[in-house]
Legacy VTK file of the C-alpha trace (Angstrom):
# vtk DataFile Version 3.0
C-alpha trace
ASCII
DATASET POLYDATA
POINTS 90 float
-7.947 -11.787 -13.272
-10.017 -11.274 -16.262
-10.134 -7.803 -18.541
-12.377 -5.280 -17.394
-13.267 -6.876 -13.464
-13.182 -3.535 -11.957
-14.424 -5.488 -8.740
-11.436 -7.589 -8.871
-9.373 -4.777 -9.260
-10.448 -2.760 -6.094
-10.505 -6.104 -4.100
-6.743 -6.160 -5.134
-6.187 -2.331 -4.753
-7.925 -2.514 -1.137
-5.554 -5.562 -0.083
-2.564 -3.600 -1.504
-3.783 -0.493 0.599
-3.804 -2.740 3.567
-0.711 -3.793 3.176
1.152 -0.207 2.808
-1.316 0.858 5.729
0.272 -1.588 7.820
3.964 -1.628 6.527
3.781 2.202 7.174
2.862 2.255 10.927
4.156 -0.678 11.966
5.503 -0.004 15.797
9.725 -0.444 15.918
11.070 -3.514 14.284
8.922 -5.934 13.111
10.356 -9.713 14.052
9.762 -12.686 11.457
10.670 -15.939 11.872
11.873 -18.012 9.016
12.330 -21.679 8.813
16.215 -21.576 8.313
17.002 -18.238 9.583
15.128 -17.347 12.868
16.919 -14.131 14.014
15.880 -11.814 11.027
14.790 -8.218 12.366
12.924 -5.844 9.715
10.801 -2.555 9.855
9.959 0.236 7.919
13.120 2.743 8.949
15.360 -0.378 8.078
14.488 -1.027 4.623
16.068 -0.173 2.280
14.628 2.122 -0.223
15.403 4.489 -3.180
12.486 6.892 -2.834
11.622 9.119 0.438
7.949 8.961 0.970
6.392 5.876 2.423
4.439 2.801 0.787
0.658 4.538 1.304
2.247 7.408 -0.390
3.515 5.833 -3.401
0.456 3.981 -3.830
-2.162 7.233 -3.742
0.120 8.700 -5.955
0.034 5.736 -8.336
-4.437 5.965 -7.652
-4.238 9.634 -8.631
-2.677 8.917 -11.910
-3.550 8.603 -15.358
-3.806 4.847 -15.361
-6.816 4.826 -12.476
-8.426 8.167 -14.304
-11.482 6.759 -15.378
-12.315 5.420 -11.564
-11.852 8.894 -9.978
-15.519 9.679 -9.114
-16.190 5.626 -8.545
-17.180 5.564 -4.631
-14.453 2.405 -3.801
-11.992 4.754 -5.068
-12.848 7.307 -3.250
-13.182 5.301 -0.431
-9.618 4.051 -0.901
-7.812 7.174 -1.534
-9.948 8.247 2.040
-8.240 5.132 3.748
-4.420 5.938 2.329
-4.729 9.356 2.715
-3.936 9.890 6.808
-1.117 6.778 6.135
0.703 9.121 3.416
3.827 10.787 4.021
5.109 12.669 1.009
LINES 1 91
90 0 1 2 3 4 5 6 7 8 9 10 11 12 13 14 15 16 17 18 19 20 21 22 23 24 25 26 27 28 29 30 31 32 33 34 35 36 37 38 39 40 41 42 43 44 45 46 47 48 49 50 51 52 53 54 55 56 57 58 59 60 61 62 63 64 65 66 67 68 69 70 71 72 73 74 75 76 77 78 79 80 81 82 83 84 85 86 87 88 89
């Protein structure tokens, strides 16, 4: 990624927001299969974790700090804090 792609950045901020989006309401345990280990069982409330809110949570409070300032009025941030807000659980 090169210095100063702001649309790079929100195409990376968006999948990132996906990502927490879906981690957050995933349904009961998730089940993976793995090449060598095919019985491995994860979800959201059996990861472990050091913080109490959930993964859209941590990532609008990230957006809505001083590093993402200068993008606060930009429309995809707006836009993205929109999408993570209902997912957030503080």
């Amino acid at each position: 990624m090169k210095l100063n792609d702001g649309s790079k950045t929100f195409e990376c901020l968006y999948k990132s927001a996906e990502h927490a989006i879906q981690f957050d309401t995933m349904k009961g345990n998730g089940r993976y299969t793995f090449f060598i280990v095919n019985r491995i069982e994860y979800s959201s409330v059996s990861a472990v974790k050091d913080h109490t809110e959930n993964d859209s949570s941590l990532l609008l409070k990230s957006l809505k700090g001083e590093r993402y300032k200068q993008f606060e009025t930009d429309p995809r941030m707006v836009k993205l804090i929109g999408k993570l807000t209902p997912a957030a659980r503080f």
